[in-house]
C-alpha positions in Angstrom: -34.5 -5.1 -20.1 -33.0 -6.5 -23.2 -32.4 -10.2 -24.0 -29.7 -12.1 -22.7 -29.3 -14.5 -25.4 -33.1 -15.7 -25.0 -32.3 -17.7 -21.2 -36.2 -18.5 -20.5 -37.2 -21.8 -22.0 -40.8 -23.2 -21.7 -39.7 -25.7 -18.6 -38.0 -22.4 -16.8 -41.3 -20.3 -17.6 -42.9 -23.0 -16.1 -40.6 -23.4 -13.4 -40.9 -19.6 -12.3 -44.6 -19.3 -12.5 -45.2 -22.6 -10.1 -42.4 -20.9 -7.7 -44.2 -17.4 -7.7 -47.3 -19.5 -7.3 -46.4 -22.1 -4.6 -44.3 -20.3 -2.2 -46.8 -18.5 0.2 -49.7 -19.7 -1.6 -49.9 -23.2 0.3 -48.0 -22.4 3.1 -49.5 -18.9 4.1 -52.8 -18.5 2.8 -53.8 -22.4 3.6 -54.6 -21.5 7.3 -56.5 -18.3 6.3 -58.8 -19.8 3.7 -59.3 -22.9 6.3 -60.7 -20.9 8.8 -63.3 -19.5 5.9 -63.7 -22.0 3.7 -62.7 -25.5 6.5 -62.4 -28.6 4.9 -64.1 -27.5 2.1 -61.4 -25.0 0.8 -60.2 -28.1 -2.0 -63.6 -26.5 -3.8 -62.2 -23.2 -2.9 -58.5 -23.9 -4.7 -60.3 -25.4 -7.6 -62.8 -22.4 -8.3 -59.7 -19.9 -7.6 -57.7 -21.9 -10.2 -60.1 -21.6 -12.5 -60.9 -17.5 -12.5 -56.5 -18.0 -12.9 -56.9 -20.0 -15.9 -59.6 -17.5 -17.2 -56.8 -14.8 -16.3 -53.9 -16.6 -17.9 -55.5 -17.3 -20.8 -56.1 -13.1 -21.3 -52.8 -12.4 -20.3 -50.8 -15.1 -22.2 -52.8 -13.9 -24.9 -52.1 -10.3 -24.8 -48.0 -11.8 -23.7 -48.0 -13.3 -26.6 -48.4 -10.3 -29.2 -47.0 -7.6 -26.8 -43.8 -9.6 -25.3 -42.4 -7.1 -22.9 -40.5 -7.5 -19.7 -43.0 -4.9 -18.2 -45.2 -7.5 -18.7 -49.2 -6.0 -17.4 -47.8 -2.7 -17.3 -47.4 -3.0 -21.3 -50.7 -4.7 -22.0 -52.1 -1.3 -19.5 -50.6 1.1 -21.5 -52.0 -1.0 -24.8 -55.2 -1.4 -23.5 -55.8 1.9 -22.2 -53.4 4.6 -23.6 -51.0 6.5 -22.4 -52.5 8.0 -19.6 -52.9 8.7 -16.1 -55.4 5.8 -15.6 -52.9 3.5 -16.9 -50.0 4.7 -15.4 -52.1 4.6 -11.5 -53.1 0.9 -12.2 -49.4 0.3 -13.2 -48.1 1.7 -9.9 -51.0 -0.2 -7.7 -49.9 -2.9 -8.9 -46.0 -2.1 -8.7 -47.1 -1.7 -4.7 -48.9 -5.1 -4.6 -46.4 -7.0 -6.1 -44.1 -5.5 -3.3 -46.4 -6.5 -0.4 -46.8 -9.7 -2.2 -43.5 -10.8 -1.8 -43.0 -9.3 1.8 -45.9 -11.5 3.4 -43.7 -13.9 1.1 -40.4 -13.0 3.0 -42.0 -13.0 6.3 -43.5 -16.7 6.0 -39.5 -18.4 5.0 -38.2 -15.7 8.5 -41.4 -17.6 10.7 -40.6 -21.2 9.5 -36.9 -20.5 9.7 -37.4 -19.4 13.4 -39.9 -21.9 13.6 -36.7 -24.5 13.1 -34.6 -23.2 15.8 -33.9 -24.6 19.2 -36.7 -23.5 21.9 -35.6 -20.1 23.5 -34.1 -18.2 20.6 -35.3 -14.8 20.4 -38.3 -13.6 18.6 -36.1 -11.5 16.6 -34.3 -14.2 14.3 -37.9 -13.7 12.7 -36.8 -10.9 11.0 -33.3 -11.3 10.7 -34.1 -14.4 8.7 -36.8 -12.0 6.8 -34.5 -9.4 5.8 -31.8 -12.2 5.2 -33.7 -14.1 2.6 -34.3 -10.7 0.7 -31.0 -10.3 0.8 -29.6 -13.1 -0.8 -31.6 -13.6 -3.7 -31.5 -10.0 -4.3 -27.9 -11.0 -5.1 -29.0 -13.9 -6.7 -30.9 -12.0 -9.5 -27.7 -9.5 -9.4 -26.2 -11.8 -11.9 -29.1 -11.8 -14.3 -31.6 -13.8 -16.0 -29.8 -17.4 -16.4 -28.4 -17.2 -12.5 -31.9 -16.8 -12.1 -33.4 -19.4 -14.0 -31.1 -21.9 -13.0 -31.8 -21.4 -9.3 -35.4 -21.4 -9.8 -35.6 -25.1 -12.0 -33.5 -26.3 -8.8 -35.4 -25.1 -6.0 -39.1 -25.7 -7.5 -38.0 -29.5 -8.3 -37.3 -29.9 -4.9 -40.0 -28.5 -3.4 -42.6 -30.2 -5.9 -40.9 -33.8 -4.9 -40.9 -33.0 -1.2 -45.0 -31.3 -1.7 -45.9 -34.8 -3.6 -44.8 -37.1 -1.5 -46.2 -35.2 1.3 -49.8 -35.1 -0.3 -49.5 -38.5 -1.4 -48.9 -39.9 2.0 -51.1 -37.4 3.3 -53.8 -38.7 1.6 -52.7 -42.8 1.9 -53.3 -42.1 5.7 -56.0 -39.6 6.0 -59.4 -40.2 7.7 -62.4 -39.9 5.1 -65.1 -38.6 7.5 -63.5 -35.4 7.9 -63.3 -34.5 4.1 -67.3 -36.3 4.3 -69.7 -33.3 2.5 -72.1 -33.4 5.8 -68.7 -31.2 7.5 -68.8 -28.6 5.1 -69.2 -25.2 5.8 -72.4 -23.2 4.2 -72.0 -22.5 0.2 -71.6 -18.9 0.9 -68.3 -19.3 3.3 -66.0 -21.4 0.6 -67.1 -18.4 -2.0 -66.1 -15.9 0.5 -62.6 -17.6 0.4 -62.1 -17.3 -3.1 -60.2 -14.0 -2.9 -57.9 -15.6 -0.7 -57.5 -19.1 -3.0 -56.9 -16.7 -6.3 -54.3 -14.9 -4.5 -52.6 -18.1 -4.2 -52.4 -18.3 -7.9 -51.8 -14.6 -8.5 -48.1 -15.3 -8.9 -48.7 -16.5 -12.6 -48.5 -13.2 -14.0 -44.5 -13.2 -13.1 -43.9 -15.2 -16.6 -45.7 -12.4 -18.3 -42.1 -10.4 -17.3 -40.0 -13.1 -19.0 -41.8 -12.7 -22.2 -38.5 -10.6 -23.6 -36.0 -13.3 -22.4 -38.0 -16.1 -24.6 -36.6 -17.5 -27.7 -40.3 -17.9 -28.8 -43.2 -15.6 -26.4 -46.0 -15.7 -28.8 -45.8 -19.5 -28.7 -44.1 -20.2 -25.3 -45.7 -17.4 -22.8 -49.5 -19.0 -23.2 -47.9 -22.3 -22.5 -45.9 -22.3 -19.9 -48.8 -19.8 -17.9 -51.8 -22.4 -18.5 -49.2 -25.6 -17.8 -48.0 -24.0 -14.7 -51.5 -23.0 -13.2 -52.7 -26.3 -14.5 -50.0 -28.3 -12.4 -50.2 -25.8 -9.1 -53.9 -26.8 -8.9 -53.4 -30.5 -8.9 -51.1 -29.4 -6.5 -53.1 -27.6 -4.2 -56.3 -29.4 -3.9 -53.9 -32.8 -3.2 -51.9 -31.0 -0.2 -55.5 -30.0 0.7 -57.2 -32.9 1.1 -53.8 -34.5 2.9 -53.8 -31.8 5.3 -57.4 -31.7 6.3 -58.0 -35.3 5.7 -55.6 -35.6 8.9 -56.3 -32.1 10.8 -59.4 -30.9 12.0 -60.4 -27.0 10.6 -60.3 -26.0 14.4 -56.8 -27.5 13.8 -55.6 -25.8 10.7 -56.6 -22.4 12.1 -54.5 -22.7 15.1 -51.6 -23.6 13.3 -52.0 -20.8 10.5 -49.3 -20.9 8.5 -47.8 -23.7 9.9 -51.2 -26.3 9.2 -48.4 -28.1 6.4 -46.1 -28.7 9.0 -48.7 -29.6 11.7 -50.3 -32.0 9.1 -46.8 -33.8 8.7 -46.8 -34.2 12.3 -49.5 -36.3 12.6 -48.8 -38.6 9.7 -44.8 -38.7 10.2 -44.0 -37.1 13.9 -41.3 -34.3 14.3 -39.5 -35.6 11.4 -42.5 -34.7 9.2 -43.1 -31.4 10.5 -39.3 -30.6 10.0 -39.3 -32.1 6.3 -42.3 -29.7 5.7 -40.7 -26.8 7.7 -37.9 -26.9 5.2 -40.1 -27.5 2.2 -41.6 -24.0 2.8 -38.0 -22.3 3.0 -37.4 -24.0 -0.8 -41.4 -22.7 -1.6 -41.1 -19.2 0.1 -36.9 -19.0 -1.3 -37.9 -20.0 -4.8 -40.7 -17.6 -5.1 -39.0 -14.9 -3.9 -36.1 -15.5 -6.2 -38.8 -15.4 -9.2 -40.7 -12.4 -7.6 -37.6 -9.9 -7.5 -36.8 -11.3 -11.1 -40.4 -9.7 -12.1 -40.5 -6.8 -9.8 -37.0 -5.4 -11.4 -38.9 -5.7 -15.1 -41.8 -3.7 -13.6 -40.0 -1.4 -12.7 -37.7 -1.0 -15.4 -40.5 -0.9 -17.6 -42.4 2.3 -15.7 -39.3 3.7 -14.7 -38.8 4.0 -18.7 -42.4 5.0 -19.6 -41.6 8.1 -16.6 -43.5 6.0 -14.0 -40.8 5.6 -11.7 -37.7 7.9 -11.1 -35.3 6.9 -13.8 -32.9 5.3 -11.3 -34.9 2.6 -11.0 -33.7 1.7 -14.9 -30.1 2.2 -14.3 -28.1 -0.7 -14.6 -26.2 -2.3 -12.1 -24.0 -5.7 -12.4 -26.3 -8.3 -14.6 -29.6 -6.1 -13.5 -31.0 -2.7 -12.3 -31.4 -0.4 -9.6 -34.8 -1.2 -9.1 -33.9 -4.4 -7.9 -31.8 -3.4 -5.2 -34.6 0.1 -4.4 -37.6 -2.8 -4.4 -35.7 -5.2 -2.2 -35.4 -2.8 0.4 -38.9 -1.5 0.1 -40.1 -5.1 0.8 -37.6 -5.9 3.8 -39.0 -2.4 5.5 -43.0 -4.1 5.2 -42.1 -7.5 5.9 -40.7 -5.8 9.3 -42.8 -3.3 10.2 -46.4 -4.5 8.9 -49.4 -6.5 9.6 -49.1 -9.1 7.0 -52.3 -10.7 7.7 -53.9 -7.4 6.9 -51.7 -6.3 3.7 -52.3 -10.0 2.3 -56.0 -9.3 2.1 -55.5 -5.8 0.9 -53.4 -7.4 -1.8 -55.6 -10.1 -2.6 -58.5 -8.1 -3.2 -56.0 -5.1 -5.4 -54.7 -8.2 -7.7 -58.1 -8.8 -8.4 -59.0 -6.0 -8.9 -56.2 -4.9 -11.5 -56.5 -8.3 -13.3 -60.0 -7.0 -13.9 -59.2 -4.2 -14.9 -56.2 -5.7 -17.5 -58.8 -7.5 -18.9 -61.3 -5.1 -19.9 -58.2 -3.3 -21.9 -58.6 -6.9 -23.5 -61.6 -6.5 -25.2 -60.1 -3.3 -26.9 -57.6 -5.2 -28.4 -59.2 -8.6 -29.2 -58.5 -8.0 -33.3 -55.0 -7.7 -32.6 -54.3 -10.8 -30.1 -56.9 -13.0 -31.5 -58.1 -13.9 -28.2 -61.4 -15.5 -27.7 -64.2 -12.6 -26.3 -66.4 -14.6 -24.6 -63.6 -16.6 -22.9 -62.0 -12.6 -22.0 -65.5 -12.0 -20.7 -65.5 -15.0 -18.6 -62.5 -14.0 -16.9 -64.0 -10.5 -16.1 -66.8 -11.8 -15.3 -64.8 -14.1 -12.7 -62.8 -11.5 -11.3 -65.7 -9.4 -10.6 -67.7 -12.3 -8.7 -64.7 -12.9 -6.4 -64.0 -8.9 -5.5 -67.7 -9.0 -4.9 -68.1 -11.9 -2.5 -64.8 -10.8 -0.4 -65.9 -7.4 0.0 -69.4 -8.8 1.2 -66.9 -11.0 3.6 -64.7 -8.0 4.6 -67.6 -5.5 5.0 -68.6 -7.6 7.9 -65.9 -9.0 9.5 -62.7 -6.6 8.6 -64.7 -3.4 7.2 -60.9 -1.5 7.9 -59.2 -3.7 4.8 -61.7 -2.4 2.5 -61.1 1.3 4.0 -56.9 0.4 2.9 -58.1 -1.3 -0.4 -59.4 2.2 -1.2 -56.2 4.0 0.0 -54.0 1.9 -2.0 -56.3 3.4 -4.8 -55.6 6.8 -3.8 -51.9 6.6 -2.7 -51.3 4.8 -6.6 -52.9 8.1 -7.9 -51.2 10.7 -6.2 -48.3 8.7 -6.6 -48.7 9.1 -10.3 -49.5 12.2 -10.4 -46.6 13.5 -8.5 -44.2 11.6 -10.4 -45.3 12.7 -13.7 -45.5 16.4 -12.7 -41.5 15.8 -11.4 -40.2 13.8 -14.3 -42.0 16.2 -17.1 -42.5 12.7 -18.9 -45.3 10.9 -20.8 -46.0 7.3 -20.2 -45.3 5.5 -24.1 -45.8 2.3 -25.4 -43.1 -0.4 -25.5 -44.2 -2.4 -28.4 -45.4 -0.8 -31.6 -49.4 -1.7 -31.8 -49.4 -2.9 -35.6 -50.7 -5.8 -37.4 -48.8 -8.7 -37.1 
């Protein structure tokens, strides 16, 4: 996509990367990391944020002298070539990103139905799922600034309304239950940390505003490390406020809602309603950033041949691929297991961040990045892909069978589309000396 008269400032960067972050991170994956990790995930959310500051630091790096809207696509294709490895990687992750923000979609339609009166049908679930797609697929109709504006609002709000909640969570929490002497074995909170990452992985959306920045090289590493750096303070308060008041046998029975419940017991109904509406501004504002990303992905492999050129065609203030994506996401958010797909996700991110960042190393004379801070982050990713498939092997040995599919189906994907489009997958930004 081309600029818009440069609409993304640092604050807005910011602002999208905490509301990619944010919205199903604390509110979706809480539950499922507490029944791993118990009232020792805080440990879990602080080693996750730091494999995602490892990760940002590659990527804003490699942002930073290849600014592209296709954002890891481009550093793939720089790292790796123009290719068929590339171009697989590129759609994995295109298919990721998509059941990413479906789990995402399907978390605002359960606390929206969540809100209603007692005896509404089960089906306002997803007619609030597909509805939420719906509107901020119109939102991002109107282009980059409609965008940015409606995410600065919406994660402001949510932030203020998160604070106050971990603040007061933590005024009136007991102190035994965080005690050390409760914690789970060592081994467990590791096991969680594919789960805690995931709750970070939405970071890599500012990578697709590099193009609409007045300044990426200077900007993009910013705003990435400020916005992880701020998300983790974040998540490690609202943990320690929600199981400073909840027991983990708690927490995992209220799943996604363990927020809500928390705010129950420190404020009554009231609380668990200011919370319920807290996670429609999380899980609105990070779909509103999400789409914003997935329509630069896609225009970006849909010009390189990875994608059917529709998906680059323009339409209003955007692209086709906005409105093909959206309806991709609405059809898993209804029909699939989104416990299930999150972990397949979780694991794939990790998995292609790894990956990203081996293509690094290749590169370091050209971005000037630091190698044994790029090796750290492989390093990192590896660890965590490691311990959850030790975790999965046992418990859920089917996710790692689907982990392997999403491999295959990415493949034959790419293959099929560059045997029908007769098209070469090229580089976006001209590998030269700066």
């Amino acid at each position: 996509m081309h600029k818009s008269g440069a609409p993304v400032s640092f604050w807005s960067a910011v602002a999208m990367g905490i509301g990619a972050m944010v919205g199903a991170g604390i509110f979706s994956l809480l539950g499922q990391a507490g029944l791993i990790a118990g009232n020792a995930v805080w440990l879990s959310f602080v080693a996750g944020g730091i494999i995602a500051l490892l990760s940002g630091y590659s990527m804003g790096l490699l942002g930073a002298r290849f600014p592209s809207s296709g954002g890891l696509v481009e550093y793939l294709v720089q790292g790796y070539g123009e290719g068929i490895f590339s171009g697989t990687i590129s759609v994995m992750m295109y298919l990721a990103a998509l059941v990413s923000v479906s789990l995402i979609a399907r978390t605002f339609g359960s606390y929206a139905y969540e809100l209603l009166p007692s005896g509404f049908s089960h089906i306002w679930v997803e007619v609030f799922t597909a509805s939420i797609v719906l509107v901020f697929m119109f939102v991002n109709l109107e282009g980059a600034r409609s965008m940015t504006r409606a995410e600065n609002l919406v994660v402001l709000l949510k932030m203020l309304a998160l604070g106050v909640f971990a603040i007061a969570g933590i005024a009136t929490m007991d102190p035994e239950r965080m005690s050390p002497v409760h914690y789970p074995p060592t081994h467990m909170v590791l096991f969680s940390l594919a789960i805690t990452f995931f709750a970070y992985e939405g970071f890599r959306i500012i990578t697709n505003a590099a193009e609409d920045m007045p300044d990426p090289a200077r900007t993009l590493p910013r705003a990435i490390m400020t916005a992880i750096l701020i998300v983790m303070a974040l998540y490690v308060a609202v943990a320690f406020a929600v199981f400073g008041n909840l027991s983990p046998q708690q927490v995992v029975k209220a799943q996604d809602f363990a927020l809500a419940e928390a705010a129950k017991s420190a404020f009554g109904e009231i609380g668990f309603t200011i919370m319920a509406l807290a996670a429609l501004l999380s899980t609105s504002s990070a779909i509103n950033a999400s789409l914003y990303a997935v329509t630069n992905v896609t225009y970006q492999l849909a010009r390189l041949g990875e994608l059917p050129g529709a998906f680059k065609e323009p339409i209003a203030h955007s692209r086709k691929g906005l409105i093909i994506s959206s309806a991709a996401i609405m059809v898993m958010a209804l029909l699939f297991d989104m416990t299930s797909i999150a972990a397949i996700g979780a694991v794939s991110m990790l998995i292609i961040h790894m990956i990203v960042h081996i293509g690094h190393l290749r590169l370091l004379d050209k971005t000037g990045a630091s190698k044994s801070i790029v090796v750290a982050a492989i390093g990192a990713n590896l660890a965590a892909v490691v311990l959850a498939t030790i975790y999965l092997s046992s418990e859920r040995p089917m996710i790692l069978v689907w982990i392997v599919g999403f491999f295959v189906i990415s493949a034959l994907l790419e293959l099929g589309l560059r045997m029908l489009t007769g098209r070469v997958v090229t580089k976006r930004v001209l590998n030269h000396e700066s």
